[in-house]
Each structure stands twice: as structure tokens, then as C-alpha cells.
VOPAGU-2260 file (C-alpha; in pm, 1 decimal, decimal comma):
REM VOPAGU-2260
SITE   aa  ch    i         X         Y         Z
SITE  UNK   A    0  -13327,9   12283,8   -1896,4
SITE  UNK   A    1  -13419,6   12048,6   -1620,5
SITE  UNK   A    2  -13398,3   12181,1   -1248,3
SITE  UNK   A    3  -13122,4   12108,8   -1095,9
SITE  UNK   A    4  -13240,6   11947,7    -799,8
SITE  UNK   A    5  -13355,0   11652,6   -1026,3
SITE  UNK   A    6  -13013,6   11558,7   -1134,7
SITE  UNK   A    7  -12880,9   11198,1   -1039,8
SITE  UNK   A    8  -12579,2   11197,1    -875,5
SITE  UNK   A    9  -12290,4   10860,7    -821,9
SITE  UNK   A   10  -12124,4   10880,7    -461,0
SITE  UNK   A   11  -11901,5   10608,4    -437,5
SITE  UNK   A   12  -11757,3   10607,0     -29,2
SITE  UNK   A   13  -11648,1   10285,0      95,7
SITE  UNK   A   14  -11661,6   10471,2     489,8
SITE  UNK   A   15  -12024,7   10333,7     519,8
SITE  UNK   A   16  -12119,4   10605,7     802,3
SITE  UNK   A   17  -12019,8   10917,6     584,8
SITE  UNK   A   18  -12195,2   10751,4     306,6
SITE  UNK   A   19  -12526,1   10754,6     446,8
SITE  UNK   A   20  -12509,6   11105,1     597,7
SITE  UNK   A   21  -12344,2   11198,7     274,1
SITE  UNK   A   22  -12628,8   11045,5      61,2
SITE  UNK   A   23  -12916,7   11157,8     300,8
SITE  UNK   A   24  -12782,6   11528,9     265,8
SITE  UNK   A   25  -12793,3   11534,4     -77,3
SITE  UNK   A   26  -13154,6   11338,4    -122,6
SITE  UNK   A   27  -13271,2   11581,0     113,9
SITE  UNK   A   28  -13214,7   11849,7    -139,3
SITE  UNK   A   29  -13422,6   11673,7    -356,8
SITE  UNK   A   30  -13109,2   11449,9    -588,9
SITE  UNK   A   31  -13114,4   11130,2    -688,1
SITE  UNK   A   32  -12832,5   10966,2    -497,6
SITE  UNK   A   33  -12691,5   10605,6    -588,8
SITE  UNK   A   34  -12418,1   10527,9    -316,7
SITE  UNK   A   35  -12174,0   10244,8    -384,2
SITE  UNK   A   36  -11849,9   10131,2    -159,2
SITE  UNK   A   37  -11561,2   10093,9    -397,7
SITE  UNK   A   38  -11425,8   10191,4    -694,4
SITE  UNK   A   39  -11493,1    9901,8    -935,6
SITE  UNK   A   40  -11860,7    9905,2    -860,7
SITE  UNK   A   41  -11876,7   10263,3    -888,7
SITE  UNK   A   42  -11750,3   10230,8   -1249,2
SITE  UNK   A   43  -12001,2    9915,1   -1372,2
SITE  UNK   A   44  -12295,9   10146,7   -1235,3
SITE  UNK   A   45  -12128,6   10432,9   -1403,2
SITE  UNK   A   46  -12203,8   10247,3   -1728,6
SITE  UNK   A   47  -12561,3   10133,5   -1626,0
SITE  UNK   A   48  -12685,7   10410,0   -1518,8
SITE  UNK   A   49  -12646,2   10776,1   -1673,0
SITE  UNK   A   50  -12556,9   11076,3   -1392,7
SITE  UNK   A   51  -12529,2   11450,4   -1376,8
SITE  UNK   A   52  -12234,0   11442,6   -1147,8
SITE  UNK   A   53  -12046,7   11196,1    -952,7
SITE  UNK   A   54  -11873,6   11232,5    -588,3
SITE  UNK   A   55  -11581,1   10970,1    -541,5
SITE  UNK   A   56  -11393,0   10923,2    -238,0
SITE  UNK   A   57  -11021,2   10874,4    -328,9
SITE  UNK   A   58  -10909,4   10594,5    -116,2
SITE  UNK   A   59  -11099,5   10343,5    -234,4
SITE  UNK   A   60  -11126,7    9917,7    -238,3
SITE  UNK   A   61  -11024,8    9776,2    -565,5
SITE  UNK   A   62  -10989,8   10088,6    -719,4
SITE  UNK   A   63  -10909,0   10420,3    -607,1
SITE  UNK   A   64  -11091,7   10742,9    -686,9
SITE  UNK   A   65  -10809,2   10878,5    -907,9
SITE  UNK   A   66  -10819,7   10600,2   -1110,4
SITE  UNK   A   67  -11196,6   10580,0   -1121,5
SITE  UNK   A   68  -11271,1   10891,9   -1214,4
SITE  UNK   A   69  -10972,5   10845,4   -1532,2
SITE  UNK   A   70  -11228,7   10563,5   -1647,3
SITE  UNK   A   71  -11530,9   10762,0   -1605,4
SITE  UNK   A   72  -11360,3   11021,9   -1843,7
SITE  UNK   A   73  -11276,9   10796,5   -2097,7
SITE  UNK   A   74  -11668,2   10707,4   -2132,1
SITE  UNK   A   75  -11737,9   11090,2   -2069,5
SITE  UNK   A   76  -11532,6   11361,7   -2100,7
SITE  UNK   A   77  -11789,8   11628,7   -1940,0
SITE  UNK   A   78  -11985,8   11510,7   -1674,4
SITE  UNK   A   79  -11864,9   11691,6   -1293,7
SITE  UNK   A   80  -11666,6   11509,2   -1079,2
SITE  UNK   A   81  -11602,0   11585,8    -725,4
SITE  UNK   A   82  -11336,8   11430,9    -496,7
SITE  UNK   A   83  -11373,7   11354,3    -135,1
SITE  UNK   A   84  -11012,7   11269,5      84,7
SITE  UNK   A   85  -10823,3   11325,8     402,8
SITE  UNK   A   86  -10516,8   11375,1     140,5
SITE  UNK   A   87  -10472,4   11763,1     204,2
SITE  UNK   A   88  -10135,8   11777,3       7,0
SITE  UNK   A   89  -10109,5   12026,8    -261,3
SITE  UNK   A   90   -9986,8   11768,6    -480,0
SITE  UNK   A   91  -10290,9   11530,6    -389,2
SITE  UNK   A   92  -10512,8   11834,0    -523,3
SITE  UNK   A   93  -10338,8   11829,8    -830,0
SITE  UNK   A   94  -10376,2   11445,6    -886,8
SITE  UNK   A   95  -10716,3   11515,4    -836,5
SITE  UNK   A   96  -10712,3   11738,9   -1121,1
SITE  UNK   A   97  -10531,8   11597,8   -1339,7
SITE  UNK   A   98  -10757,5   11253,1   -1313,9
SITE  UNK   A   99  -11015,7   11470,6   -1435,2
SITE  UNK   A  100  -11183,4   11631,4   -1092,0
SITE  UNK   A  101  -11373,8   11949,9   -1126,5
SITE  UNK   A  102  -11363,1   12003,7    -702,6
SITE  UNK   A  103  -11193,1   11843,2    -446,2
SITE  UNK   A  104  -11280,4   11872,9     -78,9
SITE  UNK   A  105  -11072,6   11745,0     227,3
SITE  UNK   A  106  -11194,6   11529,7     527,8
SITE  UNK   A  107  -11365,6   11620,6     751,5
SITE  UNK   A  108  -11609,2   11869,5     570,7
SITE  UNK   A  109  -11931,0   12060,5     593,6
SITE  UNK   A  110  -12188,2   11856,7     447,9
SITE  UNK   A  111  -12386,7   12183,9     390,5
SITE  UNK   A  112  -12091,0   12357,1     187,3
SITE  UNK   A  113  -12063,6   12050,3      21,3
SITE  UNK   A  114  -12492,7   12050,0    -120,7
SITE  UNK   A  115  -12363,2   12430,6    -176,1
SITE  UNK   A  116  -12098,3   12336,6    -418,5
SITE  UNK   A  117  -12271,7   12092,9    -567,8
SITE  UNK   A  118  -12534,9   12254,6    -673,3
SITE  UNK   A  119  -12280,1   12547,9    -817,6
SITE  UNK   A  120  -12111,5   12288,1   -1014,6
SITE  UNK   A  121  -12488,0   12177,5   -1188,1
SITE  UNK   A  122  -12635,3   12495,0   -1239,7
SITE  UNK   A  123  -12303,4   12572,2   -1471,5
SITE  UNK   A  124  -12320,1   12224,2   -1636,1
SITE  UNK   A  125  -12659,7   12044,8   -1579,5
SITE  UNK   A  126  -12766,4   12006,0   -1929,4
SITE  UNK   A  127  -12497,7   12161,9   -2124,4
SITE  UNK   A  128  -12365,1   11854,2   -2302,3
SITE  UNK   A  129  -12512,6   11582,8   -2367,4
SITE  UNK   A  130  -12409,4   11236,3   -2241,1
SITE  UNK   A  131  -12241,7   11044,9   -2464,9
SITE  UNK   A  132  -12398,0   10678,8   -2351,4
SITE  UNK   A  133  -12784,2   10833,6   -2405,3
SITE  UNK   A  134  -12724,1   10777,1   -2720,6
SITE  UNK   A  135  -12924,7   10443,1   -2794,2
SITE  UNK   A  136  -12854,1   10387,4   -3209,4
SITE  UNK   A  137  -12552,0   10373,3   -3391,1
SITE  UNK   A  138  -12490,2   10290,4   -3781,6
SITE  UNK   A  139  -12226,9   10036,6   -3853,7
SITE  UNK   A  140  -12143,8   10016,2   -4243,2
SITE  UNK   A  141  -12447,2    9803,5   -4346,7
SITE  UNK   A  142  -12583,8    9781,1   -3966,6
SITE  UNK   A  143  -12824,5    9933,7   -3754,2
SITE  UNK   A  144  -12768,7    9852,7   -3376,2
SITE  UNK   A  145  -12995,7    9963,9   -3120,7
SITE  UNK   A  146  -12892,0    9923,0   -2790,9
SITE  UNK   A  147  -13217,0   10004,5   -2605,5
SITE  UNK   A  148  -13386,2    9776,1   -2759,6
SITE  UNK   A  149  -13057,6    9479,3   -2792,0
SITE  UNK   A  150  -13105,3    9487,4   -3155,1
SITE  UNK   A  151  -12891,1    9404,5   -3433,7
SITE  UNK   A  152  -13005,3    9453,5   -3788,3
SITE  UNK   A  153  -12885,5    9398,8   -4081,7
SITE  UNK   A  154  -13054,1    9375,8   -4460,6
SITE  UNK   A  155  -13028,7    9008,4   -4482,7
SITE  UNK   A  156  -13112,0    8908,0   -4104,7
SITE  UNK   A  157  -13199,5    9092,7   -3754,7
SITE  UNK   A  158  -13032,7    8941,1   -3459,2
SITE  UNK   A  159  -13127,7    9011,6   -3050,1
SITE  UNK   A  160  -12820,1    9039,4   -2855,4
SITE  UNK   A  161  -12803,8    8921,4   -2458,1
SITE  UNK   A  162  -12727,5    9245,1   -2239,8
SITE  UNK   A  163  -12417,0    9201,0   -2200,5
SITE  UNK   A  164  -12319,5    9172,4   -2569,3
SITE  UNK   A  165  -12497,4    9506,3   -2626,4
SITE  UNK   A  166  -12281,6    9681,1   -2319,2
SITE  UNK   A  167  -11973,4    9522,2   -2519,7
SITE  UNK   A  168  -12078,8    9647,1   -2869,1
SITE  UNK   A  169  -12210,7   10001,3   -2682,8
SITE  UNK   A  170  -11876,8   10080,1   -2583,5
SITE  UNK   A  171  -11711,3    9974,7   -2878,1
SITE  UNK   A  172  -11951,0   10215,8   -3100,0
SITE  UNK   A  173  -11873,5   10527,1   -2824,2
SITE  UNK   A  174  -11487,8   10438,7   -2911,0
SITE  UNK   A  175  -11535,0   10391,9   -3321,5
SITE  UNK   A  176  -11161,3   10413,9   -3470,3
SITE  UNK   A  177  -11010,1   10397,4   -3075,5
SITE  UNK   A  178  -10819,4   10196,6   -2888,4
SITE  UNK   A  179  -11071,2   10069,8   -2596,4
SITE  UNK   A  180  -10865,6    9897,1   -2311,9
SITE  UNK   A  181  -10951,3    9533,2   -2188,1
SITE  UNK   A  182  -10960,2    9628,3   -1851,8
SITE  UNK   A  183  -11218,0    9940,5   -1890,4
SITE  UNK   A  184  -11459,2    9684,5   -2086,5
SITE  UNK   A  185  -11437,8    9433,6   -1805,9
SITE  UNK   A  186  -11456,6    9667,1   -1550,1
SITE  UNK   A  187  -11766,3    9837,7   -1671,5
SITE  UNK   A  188  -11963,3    9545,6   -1785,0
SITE  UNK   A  189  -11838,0    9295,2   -1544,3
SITE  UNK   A  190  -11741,9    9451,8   -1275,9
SITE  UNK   A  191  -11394,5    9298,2   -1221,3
SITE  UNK   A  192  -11106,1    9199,6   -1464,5
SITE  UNK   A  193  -10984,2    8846,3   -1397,3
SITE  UNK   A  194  -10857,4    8640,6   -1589,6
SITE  UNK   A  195  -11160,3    8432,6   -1652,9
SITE  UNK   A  196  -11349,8    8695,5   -1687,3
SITE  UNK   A  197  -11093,0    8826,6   -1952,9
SITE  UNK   A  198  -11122,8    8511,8   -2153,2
SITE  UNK   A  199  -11552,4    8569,9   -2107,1
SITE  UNK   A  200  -11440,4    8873,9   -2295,8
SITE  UNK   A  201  -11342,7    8759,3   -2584,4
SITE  UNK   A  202  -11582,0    8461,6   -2615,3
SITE  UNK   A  203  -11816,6    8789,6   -2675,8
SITE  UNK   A  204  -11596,0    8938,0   -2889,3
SITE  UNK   A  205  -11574,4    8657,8   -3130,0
SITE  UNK   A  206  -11939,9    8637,3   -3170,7
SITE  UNK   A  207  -11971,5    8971,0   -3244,8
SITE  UNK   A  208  -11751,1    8968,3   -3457,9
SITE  UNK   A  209  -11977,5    8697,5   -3627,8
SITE  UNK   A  210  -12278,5    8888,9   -3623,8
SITE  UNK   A  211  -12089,8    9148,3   -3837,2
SITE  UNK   A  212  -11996,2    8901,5   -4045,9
SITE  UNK   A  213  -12212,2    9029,2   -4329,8
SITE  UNK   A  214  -12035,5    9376,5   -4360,5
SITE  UNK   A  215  -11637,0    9309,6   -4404,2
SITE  UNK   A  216  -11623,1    9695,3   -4408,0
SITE  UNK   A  217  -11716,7    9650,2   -4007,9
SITE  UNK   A  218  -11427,6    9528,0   -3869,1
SITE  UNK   A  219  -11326,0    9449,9   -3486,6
SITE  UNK   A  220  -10951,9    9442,4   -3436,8
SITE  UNK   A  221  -10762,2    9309,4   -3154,6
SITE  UNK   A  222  -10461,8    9519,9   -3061,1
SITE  UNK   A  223  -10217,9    9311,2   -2856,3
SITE  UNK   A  224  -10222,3    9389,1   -2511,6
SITE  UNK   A  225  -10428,8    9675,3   -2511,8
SITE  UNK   A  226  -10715,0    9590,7   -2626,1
SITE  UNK   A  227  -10967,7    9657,0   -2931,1
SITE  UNK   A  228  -11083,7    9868,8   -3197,0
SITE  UNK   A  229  -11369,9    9887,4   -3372,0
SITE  UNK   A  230  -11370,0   10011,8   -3742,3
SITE  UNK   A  231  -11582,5   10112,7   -3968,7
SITE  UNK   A  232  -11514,9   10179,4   -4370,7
């Protein structure tokens, strides 16, 4: 198992002061620390980037650390997630938990017993499960699609996809025979969910539904206001 002290780690704080000594602490202690400031760019970097544990603050810009961290469980069910709020209502705490929170610490706070925690929480769980976006090839029906490499094959032709058309078809893959919500897609691959951006959304949606074309066992299906589906056989 890899040490610890080598894990990555997502701190999203929008207080820009705590941030930094936040994030200094924990590089100190030898972690890879990416720091954002609010909760929808915490989630697109979420789906970039692949981390052993992520510390959200709950009142957030754009998106609040509840909700965030609901998101981030939808893409992964497993990896540790530790809250950060001047909310010190029992009920708060058990928002916390219920959005998916393994830990929940109140403002203000030791920043040593908060390195102390978090490396309790990673020696239980660093490398226990693997995370579900490493996975970089997935069989659709009569395609191969390799996301590493932004490759779409098929028997009769092999197509190269643009970045974000292999984030879209990624997440669709993870979610095979679920419901994946408009808002989550935009939000992790575009960092926002406007309208226009909405509409972007499904210009990429009809062409991949295109390049899948060949296989009508490989279908994408829209399910009105929601969002879509991907199915397979």
C-alpha cells in the first residue's frame, strides 16, 4: 500500500487566509494539497484529478459543501470526506453526515488535530478501494473506449474524441444503466450549469450518440428533466 503521506488531498475553502495555512499544514506533512475557493470548482477538479481524501468547507460560493460533497459521492461512493464550518449545531453535524462526511470539525480549530485526523482517516482507507474514475477502458456492446488515450473504436472505424467528449462519455460509462443528472455533467466538465452551457451539453450528446451509431445495442437515452442514461444490451 502506498504511504500515507503521499496521498493527494482536495481542500476547497473560499476564506483565502485559512486556506493557505490550511494547505501549508498539510503539505508540510508531506500531502499533495490542491486548494480551490468554491464549491463548483472544487467539483470540476474533483473529476480531473483523482484524490485520497477531500476537506470542504461548508459555506461555500456557488455551491455549498453539503451539496458538494453529495456530487462527489455520486462519482465515488468511498473516498473520505471531511467538513470544515462555524455551524456547531447538532443538526449541522448530522447534515454533514448524511451528505456523505466521514468527520466534521468546527471553526476555529487546531490545525495540528486536524493533520492528526487526517492522517487517521487514510491509514484506515488509503488504498482500500479503488477509485472508480482510474479506470481508463470501458466496453460498450461492439466498442472499445479508452479514455486515457480519447479513443473510440469500433470494428468498422476508430474515432479520437476532443477532451471534453471523453469527460462526457467517462461519466456516462461510470453510470451504465443510471440516471446521470444534467447538472452533475455540467458541473464536472464545465464547471457551471447555464443555460448555454446546458444546450453545449447536448450538442455533445448528439454526436456521441453518432459515434455509437454503429452498435444500436448502445443506446443514450434522454430522460426528461433529469437527465441521461446510457445503455448497453
Amino acid at each position: 500500500m502506498m504511504d500515507e503521506k503521499q496521498a493527494s488531498i482536495l481542500l476547497v475553502e473560499d476564506d483565502q487566509n485559512l486556506g493557505f495555512v490550511v494547505q501549508d499544514a498539510l503539505k508540510r506533512k508531506g500531502y499533495n494539497v490542491h486548494l480551490c475557493r468554491d464549491g463548483k470548482e472544487g467539483l470540476r477538479q474533483f473529476n480531473e484529478h483523482a484524490y485520497d481524501l477531500c476537506v470542504l468547507d461548508v459555506m461555500l460560493p456557488h455551491k455549498d459543501g453539503f451539496s458538494l460533497a453529495e456530487d462527489i459521492r455520486t462519482v465515488n461512493a468511498e473516498v473520505p470526506i471531511v467538513f470544515l464550518t462555524a455551524k456547531t449545531q447538532t443538526e449541522d453535524r448530522i447534515a454533514g453526515f448524511k451528505a456523505g462526511g466521514d468527520d466534521y470539525m468546527t471553526k476555529p480549530f487546531s490545525q495540528e488535530e486536524l493533520v492528526l485526523r487526517i492522517e487517521a482517516i487514510l491509514r484506515r482507507t488509503h488504498g482500500r478501494t479503488e477509485d472508480p474514475r482510474s479506470r481508463e477502458k470501458f466496453e460498450l456492446g461492439e466498442y472499445t473506449f479508452d479514455h486515457r488515450n480519447l479513443q473510440l473504436s469500433h470494428p468498422t472505424e476508430e474515432r479520437k474524441l476532443t477532451k471534453k467528449e471523453a469527460e462526457v462519455l467517462r461519466l456516462l460509462c461510470m453510470h451504465t444503466d443510471q440516471v446521470l443528472a444534467r447538472e452533475l455533467v455540467l458541473n464536472m466538465v464545465w464547471g457551471d450549469d447555464t443555460y448555454f452551457l446546458g444546450r453545449s451539453l447536448d450538442v455533445f450528446i448528439s454526436r456521441l450518440r453518432k459515434y455509437l451509431k454503429h452498435d444500436p445495442e448502445v443506446q443514450i437515452v434522454n430522460v426528461h428533466g433529469v437527465g441521461f442514461k446510457l445503455q448497453v444490451g
